[in-house]
KOLROTI-112261 format. One record per atom (N, C-alpha, C, O, CB): x, y, z. Coordinates in steps of 0.05 Angstrom, whole numbers, padded with zeros to 5 digits, always signed. Atoms other than C-alpha are relative to their C-alpha. Glycine has a CB too. Layout:
<atoms>
XYZ ...
</atoms>
This chain:
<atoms>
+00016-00024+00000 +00000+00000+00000 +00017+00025+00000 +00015+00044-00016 -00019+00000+00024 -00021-00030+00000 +00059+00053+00023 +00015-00005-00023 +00031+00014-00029 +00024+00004+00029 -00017-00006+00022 +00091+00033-00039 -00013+00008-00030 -00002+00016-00050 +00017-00023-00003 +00017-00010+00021 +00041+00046-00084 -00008+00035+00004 -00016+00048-00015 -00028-00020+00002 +00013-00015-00008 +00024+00107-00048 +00032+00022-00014 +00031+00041-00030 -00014-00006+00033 -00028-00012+00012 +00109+00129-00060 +00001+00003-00031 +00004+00025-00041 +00025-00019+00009 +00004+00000+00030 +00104+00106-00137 -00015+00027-00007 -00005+00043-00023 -00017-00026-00011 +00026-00008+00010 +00041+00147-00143 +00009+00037+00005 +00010+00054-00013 -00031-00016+00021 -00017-00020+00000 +00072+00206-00118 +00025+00017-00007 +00031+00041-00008 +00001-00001+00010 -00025-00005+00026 +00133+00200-00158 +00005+00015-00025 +00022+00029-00036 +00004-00020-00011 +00006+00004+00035 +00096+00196-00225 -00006+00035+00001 +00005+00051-00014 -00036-00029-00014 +00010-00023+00000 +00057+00264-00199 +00029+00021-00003 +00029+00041-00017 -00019+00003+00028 -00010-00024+00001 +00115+00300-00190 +00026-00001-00019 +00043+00017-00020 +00005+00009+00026 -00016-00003+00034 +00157+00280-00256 -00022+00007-00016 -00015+00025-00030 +00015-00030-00015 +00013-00015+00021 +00098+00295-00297 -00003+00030+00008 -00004+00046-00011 -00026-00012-00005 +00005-00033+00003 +00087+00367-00264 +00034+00010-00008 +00038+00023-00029 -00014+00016+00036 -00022-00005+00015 +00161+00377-00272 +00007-00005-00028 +00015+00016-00039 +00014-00009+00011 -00004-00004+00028 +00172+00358-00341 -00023+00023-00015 -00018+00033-00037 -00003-00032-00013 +00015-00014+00018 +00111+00400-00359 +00009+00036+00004 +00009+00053-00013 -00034-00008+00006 -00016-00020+00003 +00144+00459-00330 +00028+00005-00015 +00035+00028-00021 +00003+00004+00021 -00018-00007+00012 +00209+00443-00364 -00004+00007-00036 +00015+00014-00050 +00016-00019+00009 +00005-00013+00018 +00172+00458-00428 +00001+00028-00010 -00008+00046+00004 -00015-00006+00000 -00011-00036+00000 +00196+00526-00461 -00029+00000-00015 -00032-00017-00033 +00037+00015-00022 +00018-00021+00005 +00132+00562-00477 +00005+00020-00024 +00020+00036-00013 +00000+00015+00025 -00008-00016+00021 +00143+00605-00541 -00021-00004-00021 -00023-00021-00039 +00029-00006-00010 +00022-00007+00016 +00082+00631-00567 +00008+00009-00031 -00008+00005-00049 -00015+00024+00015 -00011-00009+00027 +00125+00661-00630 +00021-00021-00019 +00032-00019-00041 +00017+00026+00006 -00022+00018+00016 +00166+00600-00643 -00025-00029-00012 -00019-00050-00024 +00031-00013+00029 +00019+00026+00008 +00097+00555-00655 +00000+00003-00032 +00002+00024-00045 -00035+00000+00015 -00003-00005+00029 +00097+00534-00725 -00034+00005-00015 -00055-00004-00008 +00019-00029-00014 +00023-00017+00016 +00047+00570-00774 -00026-00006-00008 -00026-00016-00031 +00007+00008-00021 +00025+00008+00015 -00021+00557-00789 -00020+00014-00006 -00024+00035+00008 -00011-00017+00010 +00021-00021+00012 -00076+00586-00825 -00018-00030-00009 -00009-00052-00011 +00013+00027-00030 +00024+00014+00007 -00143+00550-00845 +00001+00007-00035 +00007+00029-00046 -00030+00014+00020 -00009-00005+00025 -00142+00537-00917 -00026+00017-00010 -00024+00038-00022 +00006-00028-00016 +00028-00016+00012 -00217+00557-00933 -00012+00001+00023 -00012-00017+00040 -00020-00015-00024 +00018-00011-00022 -00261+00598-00888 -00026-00012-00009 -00031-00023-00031 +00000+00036+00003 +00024+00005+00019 -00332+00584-00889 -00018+00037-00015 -00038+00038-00029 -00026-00022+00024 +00003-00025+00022 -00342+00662-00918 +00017+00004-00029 +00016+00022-00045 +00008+00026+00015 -00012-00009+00029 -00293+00646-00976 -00023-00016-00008 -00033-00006-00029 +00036-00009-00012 +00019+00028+00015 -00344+00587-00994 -00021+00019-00016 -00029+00017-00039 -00020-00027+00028 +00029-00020+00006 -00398+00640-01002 +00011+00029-00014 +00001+00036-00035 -00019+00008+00036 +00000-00014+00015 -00363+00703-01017 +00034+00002-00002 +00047+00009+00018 -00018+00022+00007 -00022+00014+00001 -00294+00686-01045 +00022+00037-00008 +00047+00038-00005 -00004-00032-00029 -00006-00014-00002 -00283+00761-01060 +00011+00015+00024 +00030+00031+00023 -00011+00004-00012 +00001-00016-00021 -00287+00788-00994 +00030-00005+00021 +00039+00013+00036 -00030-00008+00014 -00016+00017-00015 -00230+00740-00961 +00026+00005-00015 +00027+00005-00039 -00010-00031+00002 -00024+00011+00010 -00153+00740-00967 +00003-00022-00003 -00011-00037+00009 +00017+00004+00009 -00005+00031+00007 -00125+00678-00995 +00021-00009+00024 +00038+00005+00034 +00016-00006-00036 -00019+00007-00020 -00091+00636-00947 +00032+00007-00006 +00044+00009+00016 -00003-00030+00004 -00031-00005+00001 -00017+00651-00968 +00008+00030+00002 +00030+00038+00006 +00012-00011-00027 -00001-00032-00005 -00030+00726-00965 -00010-00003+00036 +00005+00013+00045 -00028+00020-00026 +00004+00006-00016 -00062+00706-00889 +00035-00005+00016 +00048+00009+00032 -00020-00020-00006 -00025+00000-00009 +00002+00675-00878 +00025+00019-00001 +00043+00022+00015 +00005-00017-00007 -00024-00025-00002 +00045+00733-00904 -00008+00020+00024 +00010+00031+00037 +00001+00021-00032 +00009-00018-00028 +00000+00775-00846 +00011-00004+00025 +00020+00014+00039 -00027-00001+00007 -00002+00012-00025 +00010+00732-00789 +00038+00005-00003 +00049+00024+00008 -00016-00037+00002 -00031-00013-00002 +00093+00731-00805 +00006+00030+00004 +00022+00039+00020 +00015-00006-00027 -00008-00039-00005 +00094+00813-00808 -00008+00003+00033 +00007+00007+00051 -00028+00029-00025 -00003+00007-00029 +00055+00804-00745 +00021-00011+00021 +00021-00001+00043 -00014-00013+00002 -00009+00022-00018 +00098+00755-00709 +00036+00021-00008 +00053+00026+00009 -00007-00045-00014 -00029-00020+00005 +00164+00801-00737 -00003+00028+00016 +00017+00041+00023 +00005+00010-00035 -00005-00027-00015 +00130+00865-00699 +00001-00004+00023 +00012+00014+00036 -00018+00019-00003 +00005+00009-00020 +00115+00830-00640 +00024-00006+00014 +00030-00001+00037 -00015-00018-00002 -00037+00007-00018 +00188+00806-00628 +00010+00033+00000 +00018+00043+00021 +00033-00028-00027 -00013-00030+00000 +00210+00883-00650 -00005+00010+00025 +00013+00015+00041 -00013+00021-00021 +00011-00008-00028 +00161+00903-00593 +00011-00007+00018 +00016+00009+00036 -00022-00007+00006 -00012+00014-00015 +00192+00852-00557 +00030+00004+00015 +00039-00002+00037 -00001-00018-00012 -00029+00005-00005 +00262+00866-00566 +00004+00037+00019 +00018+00040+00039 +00023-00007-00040 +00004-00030-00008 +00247+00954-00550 -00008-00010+00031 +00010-00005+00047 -00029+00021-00021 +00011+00001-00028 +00206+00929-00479 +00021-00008+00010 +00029+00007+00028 -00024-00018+00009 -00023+00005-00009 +00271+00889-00467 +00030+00026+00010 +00046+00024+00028 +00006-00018-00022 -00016-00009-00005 +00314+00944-00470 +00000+00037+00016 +00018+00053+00020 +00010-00007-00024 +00017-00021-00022 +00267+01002-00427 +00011-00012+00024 +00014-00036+00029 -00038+00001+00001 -00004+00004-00021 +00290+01012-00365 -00023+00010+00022 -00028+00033+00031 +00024+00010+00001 +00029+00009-00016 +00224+00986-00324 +00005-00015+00023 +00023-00032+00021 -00021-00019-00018 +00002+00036-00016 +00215+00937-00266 -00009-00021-00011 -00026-00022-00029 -00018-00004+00022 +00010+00025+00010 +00206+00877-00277 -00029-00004-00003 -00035-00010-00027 +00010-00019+00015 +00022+00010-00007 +00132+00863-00255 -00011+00022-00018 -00035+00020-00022 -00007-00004+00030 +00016-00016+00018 +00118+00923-00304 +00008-00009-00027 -00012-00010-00040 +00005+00032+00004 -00013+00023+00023 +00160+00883-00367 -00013-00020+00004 -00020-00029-00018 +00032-00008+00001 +00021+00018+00005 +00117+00829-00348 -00033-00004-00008 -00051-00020-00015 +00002-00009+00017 +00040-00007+00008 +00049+00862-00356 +00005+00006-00030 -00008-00005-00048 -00021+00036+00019 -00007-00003+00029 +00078+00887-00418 -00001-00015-00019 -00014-00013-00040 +00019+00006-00003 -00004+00025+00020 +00101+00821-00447 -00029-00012-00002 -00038-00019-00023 +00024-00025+00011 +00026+00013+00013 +00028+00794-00434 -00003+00007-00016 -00001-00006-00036 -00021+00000+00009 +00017-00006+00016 -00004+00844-00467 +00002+00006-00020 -00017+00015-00032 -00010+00012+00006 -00010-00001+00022 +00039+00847-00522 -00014-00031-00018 -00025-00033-00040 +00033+00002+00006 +00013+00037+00005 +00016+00767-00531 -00030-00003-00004 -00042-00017-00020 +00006-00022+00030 +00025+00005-00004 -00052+00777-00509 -00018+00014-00016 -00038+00004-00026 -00005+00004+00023 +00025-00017+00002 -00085+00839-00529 +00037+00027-00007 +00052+00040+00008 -00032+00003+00042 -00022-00012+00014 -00025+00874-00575 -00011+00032-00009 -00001+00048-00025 +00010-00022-00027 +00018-00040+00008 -00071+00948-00580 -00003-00001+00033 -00010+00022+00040 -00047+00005-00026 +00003-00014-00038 -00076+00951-00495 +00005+00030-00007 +00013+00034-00030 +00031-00012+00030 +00000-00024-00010 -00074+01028-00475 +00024+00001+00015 +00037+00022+00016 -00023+00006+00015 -00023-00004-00020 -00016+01005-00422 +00020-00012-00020 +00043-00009-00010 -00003-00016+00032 -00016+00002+00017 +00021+00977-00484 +00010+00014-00013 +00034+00015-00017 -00004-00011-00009 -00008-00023+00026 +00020+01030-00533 +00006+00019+00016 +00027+00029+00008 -00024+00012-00023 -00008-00025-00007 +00022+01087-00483 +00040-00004+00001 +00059+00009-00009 -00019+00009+00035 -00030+00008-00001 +00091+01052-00465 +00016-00005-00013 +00039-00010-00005 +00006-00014+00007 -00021-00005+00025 +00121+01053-00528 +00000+00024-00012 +00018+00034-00026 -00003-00017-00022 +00000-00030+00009 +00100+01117-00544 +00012+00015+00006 +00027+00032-00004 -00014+00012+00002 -00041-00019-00015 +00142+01141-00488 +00030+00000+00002 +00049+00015+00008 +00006+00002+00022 -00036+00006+00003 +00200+01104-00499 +00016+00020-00007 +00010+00031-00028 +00010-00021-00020 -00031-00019+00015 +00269+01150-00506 +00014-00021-00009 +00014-00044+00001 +00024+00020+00024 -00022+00013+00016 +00317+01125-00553 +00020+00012+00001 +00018+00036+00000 -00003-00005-00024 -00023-00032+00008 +00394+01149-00559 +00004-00008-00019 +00005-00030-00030 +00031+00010+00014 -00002-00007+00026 +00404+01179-00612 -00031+00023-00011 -00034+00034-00033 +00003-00034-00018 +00021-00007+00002 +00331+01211-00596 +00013+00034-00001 +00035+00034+00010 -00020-00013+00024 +00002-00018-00006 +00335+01289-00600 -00017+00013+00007 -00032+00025-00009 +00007+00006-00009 +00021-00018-00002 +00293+01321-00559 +00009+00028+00014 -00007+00046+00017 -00024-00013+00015 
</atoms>
């Protein structure tokens, strides 16, 4: 019974550990797009074609790291670089996103 009970506890805490040692990288998942919507079916004008879809999502996924790489190099706290990075991920038009790039100084800025 206590050894079943040790096993059983084992297994729990190699599977939560390996699932944390998973890297997370919302920008490194590989690409997909839906080949046909059901509004191209019906109005085939109205819809980009999937390979133009996919050229969107890459421009996206290239501003997002840009964004990415600018929040990295603001000098913020941390726990404010982390609200950032959500909402860069989550909800990439936030009010606490954009205001914060808007203010960024750059050198080389003249003001």
């Amino acid at each position: 019974m206590y050894r079943a009970v040790i096993v059983l506890i084992m297994v729990l805490f190699w599977v939560g550990g390996s699932a944390q040692s998973e890297k997370k990288d919302t920008l490194g998942k590989k690409l997909k797009v839906e080949k046909r919507t059901v509004l191209e079916e019906y109005e085939p004008d109205m819809i980009l074609s999937a390979k133009d879809r996919m050229d969107l999502k890459k421009k996206r996924m290239v501003e997002a790291k840009r964004r990415q790489g600018i929040l990295d190099t603001l000098d913020i706290p941390d726990r404010k670089r982390k609200k950032l990075l959500k909402d860069l991920y989550k909800n990439p038009f936030s009010e606490r996103l954009l205001k914060t790039l808007a203010d960024a100084k750059f050198e080389g800025e003249g003001d």
